[in-house]
GUMI-571185 format. One line per 2 residues: number of its first residue (from 0); their letters; for each residue x, y, z of C-alpha. Coordinates in Angstrom, 2 decimals. Example, Ala and Ser with C-alpha at 12.3 -4.5 7.8 and 13.67 -1.06 7.14 Angstrom:
0> as> 12.30/-4.50/7.80 | 13.67/-1.06/7.14
! end
This chain:
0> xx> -13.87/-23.19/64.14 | -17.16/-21.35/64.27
2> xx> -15.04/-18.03/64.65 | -14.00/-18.71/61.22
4> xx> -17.03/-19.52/59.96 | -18.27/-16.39/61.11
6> xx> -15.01/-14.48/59.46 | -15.51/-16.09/56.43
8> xx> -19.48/-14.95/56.36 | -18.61/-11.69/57.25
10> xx> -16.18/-11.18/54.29 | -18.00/-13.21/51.71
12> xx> -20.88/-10.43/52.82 | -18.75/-7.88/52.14
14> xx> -17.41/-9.30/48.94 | -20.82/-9.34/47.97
16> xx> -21.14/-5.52/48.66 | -18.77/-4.25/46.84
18> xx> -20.41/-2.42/43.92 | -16.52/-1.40/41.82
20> xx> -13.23/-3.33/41.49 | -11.63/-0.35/43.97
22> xx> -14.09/-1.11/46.52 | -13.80/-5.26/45.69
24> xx> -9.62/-4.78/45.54 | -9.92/-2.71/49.32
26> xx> -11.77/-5.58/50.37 | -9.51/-8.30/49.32
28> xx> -6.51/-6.38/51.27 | -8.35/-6.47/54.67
30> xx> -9.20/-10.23/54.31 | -5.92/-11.32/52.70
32> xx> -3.36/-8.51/52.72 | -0.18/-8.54/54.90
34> xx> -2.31/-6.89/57.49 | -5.60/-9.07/56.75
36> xx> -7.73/-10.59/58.80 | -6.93/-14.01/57.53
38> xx> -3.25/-13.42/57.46 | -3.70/-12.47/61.21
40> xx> -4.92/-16.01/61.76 | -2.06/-17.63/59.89
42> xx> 0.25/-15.72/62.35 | -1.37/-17.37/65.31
44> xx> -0.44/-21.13/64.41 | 3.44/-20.53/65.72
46> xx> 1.95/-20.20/69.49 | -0.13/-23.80/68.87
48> xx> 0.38/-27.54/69.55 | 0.70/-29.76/66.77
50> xx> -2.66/-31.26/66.18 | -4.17/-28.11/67.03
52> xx> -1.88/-26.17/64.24 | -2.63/-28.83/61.58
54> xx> -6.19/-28.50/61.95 | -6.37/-24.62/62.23
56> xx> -3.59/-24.29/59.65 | -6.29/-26.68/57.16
58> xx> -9.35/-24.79/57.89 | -7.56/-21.46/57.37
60> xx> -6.20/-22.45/53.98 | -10.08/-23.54/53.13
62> xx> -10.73/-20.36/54.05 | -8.20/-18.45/51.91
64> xx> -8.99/-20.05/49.05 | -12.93/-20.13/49.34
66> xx> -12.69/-16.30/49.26 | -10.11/-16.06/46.76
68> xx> -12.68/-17.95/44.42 | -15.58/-15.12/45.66
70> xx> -13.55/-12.59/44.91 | -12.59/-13.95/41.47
72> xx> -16.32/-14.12/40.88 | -17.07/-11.04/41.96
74> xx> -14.56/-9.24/39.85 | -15.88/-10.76/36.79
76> xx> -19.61/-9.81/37.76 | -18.53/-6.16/37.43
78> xx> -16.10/-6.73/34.60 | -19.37/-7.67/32.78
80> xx> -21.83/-5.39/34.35 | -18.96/-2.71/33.33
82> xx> -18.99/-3.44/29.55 | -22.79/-3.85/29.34
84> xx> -22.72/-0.44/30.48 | -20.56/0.82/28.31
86> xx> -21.74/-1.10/25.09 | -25.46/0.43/26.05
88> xx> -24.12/4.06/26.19 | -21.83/3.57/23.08
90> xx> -24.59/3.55/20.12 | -24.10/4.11/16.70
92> xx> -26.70/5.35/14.62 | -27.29/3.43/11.74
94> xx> -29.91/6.03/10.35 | -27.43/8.85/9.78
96> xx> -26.51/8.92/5.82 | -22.75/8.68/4.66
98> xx> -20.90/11.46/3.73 | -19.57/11.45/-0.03
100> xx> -16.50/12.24/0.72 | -16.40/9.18/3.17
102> xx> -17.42/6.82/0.17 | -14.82/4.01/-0.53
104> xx> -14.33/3.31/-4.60 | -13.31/-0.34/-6.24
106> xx> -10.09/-0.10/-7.50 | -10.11/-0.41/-11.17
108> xx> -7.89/-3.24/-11.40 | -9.83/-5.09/-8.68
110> xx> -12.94/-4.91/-11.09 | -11.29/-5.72/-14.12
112> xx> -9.95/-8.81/-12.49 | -14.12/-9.76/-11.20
114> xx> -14.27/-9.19/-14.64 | -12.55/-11.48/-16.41
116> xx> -13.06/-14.47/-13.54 | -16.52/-14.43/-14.17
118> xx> -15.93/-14.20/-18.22 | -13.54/-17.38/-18.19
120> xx> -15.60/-19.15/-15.66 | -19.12/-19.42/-18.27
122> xx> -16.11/-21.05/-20.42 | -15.34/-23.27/-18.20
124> xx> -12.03/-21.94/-16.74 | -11.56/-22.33/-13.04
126> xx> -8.88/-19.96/-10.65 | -5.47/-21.57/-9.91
128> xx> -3.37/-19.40/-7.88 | 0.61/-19.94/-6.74
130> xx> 3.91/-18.34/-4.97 | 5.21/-14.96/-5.90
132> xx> 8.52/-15.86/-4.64 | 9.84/-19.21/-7.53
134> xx> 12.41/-20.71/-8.05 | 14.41/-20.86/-11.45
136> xx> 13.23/-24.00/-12.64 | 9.44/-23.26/-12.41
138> xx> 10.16/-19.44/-13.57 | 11.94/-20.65/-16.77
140> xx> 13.95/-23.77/-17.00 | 10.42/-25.67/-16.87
142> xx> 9.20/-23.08/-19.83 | 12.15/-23.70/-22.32
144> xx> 14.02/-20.82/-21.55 | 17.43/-21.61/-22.51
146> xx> 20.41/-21.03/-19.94 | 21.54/-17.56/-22.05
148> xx> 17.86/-16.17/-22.57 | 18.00/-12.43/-21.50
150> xx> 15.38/-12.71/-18.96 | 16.94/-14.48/-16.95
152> xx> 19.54/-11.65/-16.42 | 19.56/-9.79/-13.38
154> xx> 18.52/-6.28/-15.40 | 15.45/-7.78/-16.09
156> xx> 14.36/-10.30/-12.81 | 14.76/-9.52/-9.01
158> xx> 16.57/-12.14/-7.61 | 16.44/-12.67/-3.84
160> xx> 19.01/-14.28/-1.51 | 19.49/-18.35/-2.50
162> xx> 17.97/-20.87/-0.46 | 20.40/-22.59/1.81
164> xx> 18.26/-25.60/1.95 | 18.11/-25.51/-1.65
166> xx> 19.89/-27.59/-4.82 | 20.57/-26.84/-8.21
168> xx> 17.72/-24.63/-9.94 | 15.77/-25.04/-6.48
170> xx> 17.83/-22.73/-4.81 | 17.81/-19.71/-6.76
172> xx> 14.64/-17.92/-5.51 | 13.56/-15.00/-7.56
174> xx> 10.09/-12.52/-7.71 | 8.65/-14.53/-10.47
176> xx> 8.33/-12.65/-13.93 | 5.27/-14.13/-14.97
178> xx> 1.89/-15.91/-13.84 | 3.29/-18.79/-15.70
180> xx> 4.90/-20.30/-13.09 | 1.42/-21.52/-11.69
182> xx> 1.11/-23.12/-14.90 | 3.91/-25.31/-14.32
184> xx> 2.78/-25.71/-10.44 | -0.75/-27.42/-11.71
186> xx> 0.62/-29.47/-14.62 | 2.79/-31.05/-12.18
188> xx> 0.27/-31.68/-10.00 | -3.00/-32.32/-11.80
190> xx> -3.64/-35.04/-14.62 | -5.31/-33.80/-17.63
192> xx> -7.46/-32.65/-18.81 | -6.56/-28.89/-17.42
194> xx> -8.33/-25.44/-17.82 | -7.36/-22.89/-15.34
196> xx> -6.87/-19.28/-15.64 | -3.60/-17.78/-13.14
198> xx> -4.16/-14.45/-11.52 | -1.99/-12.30/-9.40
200> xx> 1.21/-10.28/-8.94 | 4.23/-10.10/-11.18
202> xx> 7.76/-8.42/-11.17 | 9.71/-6.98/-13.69
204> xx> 12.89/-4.76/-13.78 | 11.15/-1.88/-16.02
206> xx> 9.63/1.67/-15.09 | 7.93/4.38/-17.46
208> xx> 4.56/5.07/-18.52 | 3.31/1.49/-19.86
210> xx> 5.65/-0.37/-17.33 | 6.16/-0.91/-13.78
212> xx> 8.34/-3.35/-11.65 | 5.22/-4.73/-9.90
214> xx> 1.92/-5.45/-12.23 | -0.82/-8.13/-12.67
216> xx> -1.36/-10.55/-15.38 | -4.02/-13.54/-16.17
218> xx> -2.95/-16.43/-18.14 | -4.52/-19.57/-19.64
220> xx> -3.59/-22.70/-19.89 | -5.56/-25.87/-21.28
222> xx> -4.19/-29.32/-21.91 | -6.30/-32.38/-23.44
224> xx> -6.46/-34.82/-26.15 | -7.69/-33.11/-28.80
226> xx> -7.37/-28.89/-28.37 | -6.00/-27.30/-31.34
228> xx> -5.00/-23.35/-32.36 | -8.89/-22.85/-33.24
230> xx> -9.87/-23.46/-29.77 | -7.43/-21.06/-28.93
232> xx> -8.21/-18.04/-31.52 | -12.17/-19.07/-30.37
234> xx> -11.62/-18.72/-26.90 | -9.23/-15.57/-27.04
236> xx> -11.96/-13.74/-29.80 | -15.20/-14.55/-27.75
238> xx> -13.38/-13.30/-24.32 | -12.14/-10.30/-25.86
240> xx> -15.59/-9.35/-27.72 | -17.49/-10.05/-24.15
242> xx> -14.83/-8.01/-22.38 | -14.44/-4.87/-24.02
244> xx> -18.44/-5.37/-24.98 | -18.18/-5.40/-28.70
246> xx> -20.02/-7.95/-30.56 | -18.36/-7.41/-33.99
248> xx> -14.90/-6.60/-32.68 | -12.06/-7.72/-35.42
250> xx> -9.06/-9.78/-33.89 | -6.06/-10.73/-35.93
252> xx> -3.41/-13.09/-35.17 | 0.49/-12.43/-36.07
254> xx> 3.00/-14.88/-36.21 | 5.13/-14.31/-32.81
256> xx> 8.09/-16.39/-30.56 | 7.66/-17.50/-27.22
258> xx> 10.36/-19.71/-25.69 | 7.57/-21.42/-23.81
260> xx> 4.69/-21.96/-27.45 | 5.00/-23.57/-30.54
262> xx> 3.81/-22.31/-32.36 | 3.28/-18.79/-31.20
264> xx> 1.09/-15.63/-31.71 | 0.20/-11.99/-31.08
266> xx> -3.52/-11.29/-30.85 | -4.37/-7.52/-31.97
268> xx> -7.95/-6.13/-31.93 | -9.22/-3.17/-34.26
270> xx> -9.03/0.04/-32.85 | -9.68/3.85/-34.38
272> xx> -8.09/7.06/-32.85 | -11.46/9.86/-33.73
274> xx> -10.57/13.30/-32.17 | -7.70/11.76/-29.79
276> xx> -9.57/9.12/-28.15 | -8.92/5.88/-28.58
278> xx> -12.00/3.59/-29.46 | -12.14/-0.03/-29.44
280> xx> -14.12/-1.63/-32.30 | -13.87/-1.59/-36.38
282> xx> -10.81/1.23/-37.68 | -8.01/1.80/-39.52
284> xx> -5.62/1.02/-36.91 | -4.78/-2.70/-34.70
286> xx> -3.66/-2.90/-30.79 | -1.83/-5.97/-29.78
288> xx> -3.13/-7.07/-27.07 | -2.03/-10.76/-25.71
290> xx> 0.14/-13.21/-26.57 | -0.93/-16.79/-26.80
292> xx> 0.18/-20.73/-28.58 | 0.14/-23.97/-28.72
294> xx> 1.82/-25.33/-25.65 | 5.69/-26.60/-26.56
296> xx> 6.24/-30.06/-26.18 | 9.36/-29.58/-24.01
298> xx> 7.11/-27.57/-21.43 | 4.78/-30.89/-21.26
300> xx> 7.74/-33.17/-20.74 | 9.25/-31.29/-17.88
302> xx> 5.34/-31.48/-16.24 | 5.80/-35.06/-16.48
304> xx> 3.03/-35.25/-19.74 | 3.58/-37.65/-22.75
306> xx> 3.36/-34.67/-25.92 | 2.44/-37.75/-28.00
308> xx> -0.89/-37.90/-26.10 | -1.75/-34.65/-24.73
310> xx> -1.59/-30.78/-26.59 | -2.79/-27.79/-25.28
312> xx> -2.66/-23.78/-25.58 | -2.03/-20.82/-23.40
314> xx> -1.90/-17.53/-23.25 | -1.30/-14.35/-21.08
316> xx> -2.16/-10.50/-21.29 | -1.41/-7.57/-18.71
318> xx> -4.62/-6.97/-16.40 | -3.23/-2.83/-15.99
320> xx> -3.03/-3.06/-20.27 | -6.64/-3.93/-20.50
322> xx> -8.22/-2.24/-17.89 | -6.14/1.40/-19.55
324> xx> -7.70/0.30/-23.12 | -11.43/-0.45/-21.59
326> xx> -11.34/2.43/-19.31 | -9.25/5.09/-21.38
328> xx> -6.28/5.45/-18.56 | -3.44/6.76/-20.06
330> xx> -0.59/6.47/-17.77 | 0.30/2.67/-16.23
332> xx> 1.72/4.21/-13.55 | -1.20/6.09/-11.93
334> xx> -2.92/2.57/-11.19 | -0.11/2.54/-7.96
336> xx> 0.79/6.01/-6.71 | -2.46/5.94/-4.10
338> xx> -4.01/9.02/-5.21 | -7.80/9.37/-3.97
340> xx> -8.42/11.91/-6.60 | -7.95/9.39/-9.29
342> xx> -9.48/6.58/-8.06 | -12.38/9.01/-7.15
344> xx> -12.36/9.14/-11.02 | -11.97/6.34/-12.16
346> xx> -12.90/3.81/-9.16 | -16.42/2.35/-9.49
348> xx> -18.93/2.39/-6.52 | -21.18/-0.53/-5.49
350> xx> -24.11/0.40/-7.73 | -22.21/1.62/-10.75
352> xx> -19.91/-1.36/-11.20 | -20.86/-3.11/-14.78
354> xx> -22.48/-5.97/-15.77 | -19.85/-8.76/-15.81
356> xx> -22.37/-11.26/-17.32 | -21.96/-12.36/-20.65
358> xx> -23.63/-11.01/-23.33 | -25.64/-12.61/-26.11
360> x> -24.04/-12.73/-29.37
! end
């Protein structure tokens, strides 16, 4: 047994040695390679008695595996040694100054929607957020859209494949038209009172220069006791008046129809066209700009709330709309086609981005 002992110090010494994994991998085939020095002594136990192979056969498996583990531990050593070197010789200068033309912009929808969260949050609004892909009852069965409403026709909603899993309205999965749909998600699932706003994606069969088949919207919804249409017209004036930063900015309301209100508006703001620009503010002229109501009863009922007890309002406006009226954009669909020139002109960099806080009236 001492010859192995002296074996396995004379490999575990050499193990040791080895300063790269070639050098550490040539080692490991003279100790334990078909032609090792340990597989040498494994050949031997045929030519043994019994006892003699049991105990040899023992001591050499020992053996094996004691400088499998050295080798193992070994091999990691340099596997670290190896990457502190590299991570040493692979600085990067902090110092150095950006190039401008390496400067990233914010999108100007991205900052429109900062915008308005942090306008409807001093109101007391908080962010509810839900699937793109709905079904049709929480698209519009659930918003009083009757069976023969055209947008529910396949001209103007993307349907996907149905679910298989799926009954009735359940299985008939669509892109959903509107942020609505969240709506309908947290009335189901929240008592009142409710005041959330609903960001995010929509989809709509429609393409030209104020539509596209993907855009954003933000809606409002708020359910209580005792909320009435002068909440709403307060809420929608003292948003719009902080958004487009116009303390005196005149908002009308127009009669309007909404499957889902009752009853329903159009809000418009004052506007003036001087020299071809558009300007927000007092004018001759009125932009429509949202529509909004009273929530219908029959959209409370299928939420599973009384409409003798609770009321409520919502509304919803086109994030793209706004952001082209605040930021004089012209074309809708420029906000998609990924050119770097235009968001280098109309993106907004870290220290130019605006104030989002609310203004004193």
């Amino acid at each position: 047994m001492s010859s192995i002992e002296a074996l396995k110090k004379e490999i575990v010494e050499t193990v040791q040695a080895a300063n790269d994994m070639q050098s550490l991998e040539d080692v490991r085939i003279q100790a334990l390679g078909k032609k090792g020095k340990v597989t040498d002594l494994m050949k031997s136990l045929g030519g043994m008695d019994p006892d003699q192979r049991r105990e040899m056969g023992q001591a050499l498996n020992r053996l094996k595996d004691e400088i499998t583990t050295e080798i193992e531990a070994r091999a990691a050593a340099l596997k670290r040694k190896e990457m502190e070197e590299r991570l040493a010789g692979e600085k990067l200068d902090m110092t150095l100054s950006t190039r401008p033309e390496q400067q990233g912009s914010i999108h100007p929808i991205s900052q429109t929607i900062e915008e308005m969260i942090a306008i409807f949050a001093t109101m007391g609004f908080t962010l509810a957020e839900g699937p793109e892909i709905e079904d049709d009852f929480h698209n519009f069965t659930a918003l009083n859209f009757p069976p023969e409403h055209p947008a529910r026709q396949m001209h103007d909603t993307f349907y996907l494949p149905n679910d298989p899993n799926g009954k009735g309205e359940e299985a008939t999965r669509l892109l959903r038209t509107h942020t609505s749909t969240v709506q309908i998600h947290v009335m189901q699932e929240q008592k009142p009172p409710i005041r959330v706003i609903t960001l995010g994606r929509t989809f709509r069969s429609d393409y030209d220069m104020t539509h596209t088949p993907m855009f954003h919207q933000v809606e409002g919804l708020v359910i209580d006791k005792t909320t009435h249409m002068g909440h709403l017209k307060h809420c929608l004036s003292t948003f719009c008046k902080k958004f487009f930063g116009v303390s005196d900015l005149p908002v009308r309301f127009r009669p309007s129809y909404f499957p889902f209100t009752e009853p329903s508006a159009e809000m418009d703001i004052g506007c003036a066209v001087n020299d071809g620009k558009l300007e927000i503010g007092a004018g001759q002229n009125w932009m429509e700009i949202l529509g909004c109501g009273m929530v219908h009863p029959n959209v409370l009922k299928n939420c599973g709330i009384d409409p003798e007890e609770y009321q409520g309002f919502a509304f919803g406006m086109g994030i793209e709309r706004v952001a082209m009226l605040k930021y004089g954009i012209p074309d809708l669909r420029t906000f998609f086609e990924s050119d770097i020139r235009w968001l280098r002109h109309y993106g907004f960099g870290p220290a130019e981005q605006p104030n989002t806080a609310l203004r004193s009236e």
